[in-house]
C-alpha positions as CSV (number, residue, x, y, z in Angstrom):
1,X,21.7,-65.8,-20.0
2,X,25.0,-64.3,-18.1
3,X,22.6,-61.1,-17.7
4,X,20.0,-62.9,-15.7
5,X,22.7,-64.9,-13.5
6,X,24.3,-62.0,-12.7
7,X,20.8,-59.9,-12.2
8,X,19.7,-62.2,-9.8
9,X,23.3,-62.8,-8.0
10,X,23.4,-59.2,-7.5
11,X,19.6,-59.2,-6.4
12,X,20.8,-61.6,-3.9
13,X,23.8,-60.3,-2.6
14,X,22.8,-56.9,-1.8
15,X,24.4,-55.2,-4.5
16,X,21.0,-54.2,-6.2
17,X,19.3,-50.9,-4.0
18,X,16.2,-51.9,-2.6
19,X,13.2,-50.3,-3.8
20,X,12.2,-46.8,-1.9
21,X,9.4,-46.5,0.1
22,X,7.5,-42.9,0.4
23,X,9.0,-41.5,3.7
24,X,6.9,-39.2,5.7
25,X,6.6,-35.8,4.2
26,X,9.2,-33.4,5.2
27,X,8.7,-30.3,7.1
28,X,8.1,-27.1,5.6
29,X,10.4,-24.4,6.2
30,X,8.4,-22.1,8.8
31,X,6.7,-24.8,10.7
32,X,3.2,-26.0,10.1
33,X,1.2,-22.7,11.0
34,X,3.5,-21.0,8.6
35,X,1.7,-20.6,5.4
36,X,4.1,-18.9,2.2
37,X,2.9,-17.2,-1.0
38,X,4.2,-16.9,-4.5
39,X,6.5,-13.7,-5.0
40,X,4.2,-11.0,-5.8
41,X,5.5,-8.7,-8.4
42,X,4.1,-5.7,-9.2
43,X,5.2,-2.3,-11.6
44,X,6.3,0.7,-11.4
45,X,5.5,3.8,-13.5
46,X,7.3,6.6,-14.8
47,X,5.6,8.8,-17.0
48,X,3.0,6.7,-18.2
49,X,5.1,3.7,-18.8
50,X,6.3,0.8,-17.0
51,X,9.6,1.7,-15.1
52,X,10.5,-1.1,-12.7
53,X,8.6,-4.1,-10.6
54,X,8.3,-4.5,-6.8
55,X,8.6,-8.1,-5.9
56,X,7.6,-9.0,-2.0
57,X,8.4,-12.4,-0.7
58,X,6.6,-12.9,1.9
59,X,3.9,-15.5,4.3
60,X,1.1,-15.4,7.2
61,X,1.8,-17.0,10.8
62,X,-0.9,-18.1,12.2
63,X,-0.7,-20.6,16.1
64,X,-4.8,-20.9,15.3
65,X,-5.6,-24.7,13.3
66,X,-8.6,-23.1,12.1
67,X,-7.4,-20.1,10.7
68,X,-4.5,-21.8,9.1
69,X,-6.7,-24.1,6.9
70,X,-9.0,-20.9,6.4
71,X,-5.8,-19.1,5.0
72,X,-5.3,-22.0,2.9
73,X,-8.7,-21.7,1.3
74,X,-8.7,-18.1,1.2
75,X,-4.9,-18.0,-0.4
76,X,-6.6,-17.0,-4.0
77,X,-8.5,-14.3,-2.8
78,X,-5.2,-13.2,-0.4
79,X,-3.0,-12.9,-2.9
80,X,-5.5,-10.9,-5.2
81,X,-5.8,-8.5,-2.6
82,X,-2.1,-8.1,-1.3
83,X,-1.2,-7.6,-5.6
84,X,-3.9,-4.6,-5.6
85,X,-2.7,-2.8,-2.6
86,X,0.9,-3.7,-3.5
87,X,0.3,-2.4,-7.3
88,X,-1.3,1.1,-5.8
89,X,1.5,1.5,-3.7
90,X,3.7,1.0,-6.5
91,X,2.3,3.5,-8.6
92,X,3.8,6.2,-6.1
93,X,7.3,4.7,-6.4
94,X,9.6,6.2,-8.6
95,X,13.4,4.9,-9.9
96,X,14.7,6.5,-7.0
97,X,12.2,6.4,-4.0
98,X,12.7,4.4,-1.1
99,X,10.5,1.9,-0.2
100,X,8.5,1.9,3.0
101,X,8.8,-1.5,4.3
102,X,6.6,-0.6,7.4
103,X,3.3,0.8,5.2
104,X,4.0,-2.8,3.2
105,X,3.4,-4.3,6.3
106,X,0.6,-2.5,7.2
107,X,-1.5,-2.4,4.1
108,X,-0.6,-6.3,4.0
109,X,-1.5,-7.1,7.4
110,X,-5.1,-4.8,6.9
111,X,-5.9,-6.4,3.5
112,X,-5.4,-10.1,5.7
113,X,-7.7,-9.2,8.4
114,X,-10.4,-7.7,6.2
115,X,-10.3,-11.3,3.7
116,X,-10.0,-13.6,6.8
117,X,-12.5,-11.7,8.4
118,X,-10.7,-11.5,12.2
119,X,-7.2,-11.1,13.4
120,X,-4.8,-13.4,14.3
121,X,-2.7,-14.1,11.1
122,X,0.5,-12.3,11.2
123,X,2.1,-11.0,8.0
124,X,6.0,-12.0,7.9
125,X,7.9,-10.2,5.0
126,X,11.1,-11.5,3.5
127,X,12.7,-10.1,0.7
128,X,11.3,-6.5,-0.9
129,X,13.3,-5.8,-3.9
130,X,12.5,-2.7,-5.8
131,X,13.9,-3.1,-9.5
């Protein structure tokens, strides 16, 4: 009995928080034509074994509406094709090679244009760690 008189004195006084409301949904880093993928992660050999992994953060920018919802439909078949150019790249890399951040950006940025079909997605890269 005490438990409901004080339930419902604290109800009325304010004391209780009210109940939450969905808010708007919050912006995604990048802005809206920003579009990220997971961390590709690819290996490394060294006489026939695995060695290390290359892992590439990285996203397409794209200022077209169309495009952006054709890179969301397409994001499967994107990140199949950045892993197989990634993982052939890879497969040159040894423990103490440097990695080529520009060819990255290139083989990315031709394997987006091929799947999309036209240009006008840009590749942004973020981390490259070779481990």
């Amino acid at each position: 009995m005490i438990r409901r008189q004080f339930l419902a004195l604290a109800a009325a006084t304010g004391l209780i928080a009210p109940v939450a409301f969905p808010s708007e949904p919050k912006k995604k880093g990048g802005g809206e034509n920003y579009t990220q993928f997971k961390t590709i992660n690819v290996f490394t050999e060294a006489s026939r074994r695995r060695h290390g992994t290359l892992s590439v953060d990285m996203g397409l920018y794209c200022e077209d509406a169309k495009l952006v919802e054709q890179i969301k439909l397409y994001q499967p078949r994107l990140q199949d094709a950045y892993v197989a150019r990634l993982q052939a790249y890879a497969g040159t890399l040894n423990s103490t090679a440097m990695v080529n951040t520009d060819f990255i950006a290139m083989q990315l940025q031709s394997a987006t244009d091929a799947i999309l079909g036209r240009k006008g997605a840009k590749v942004l890269l973020g981390t490259i760690l070779l481990n």
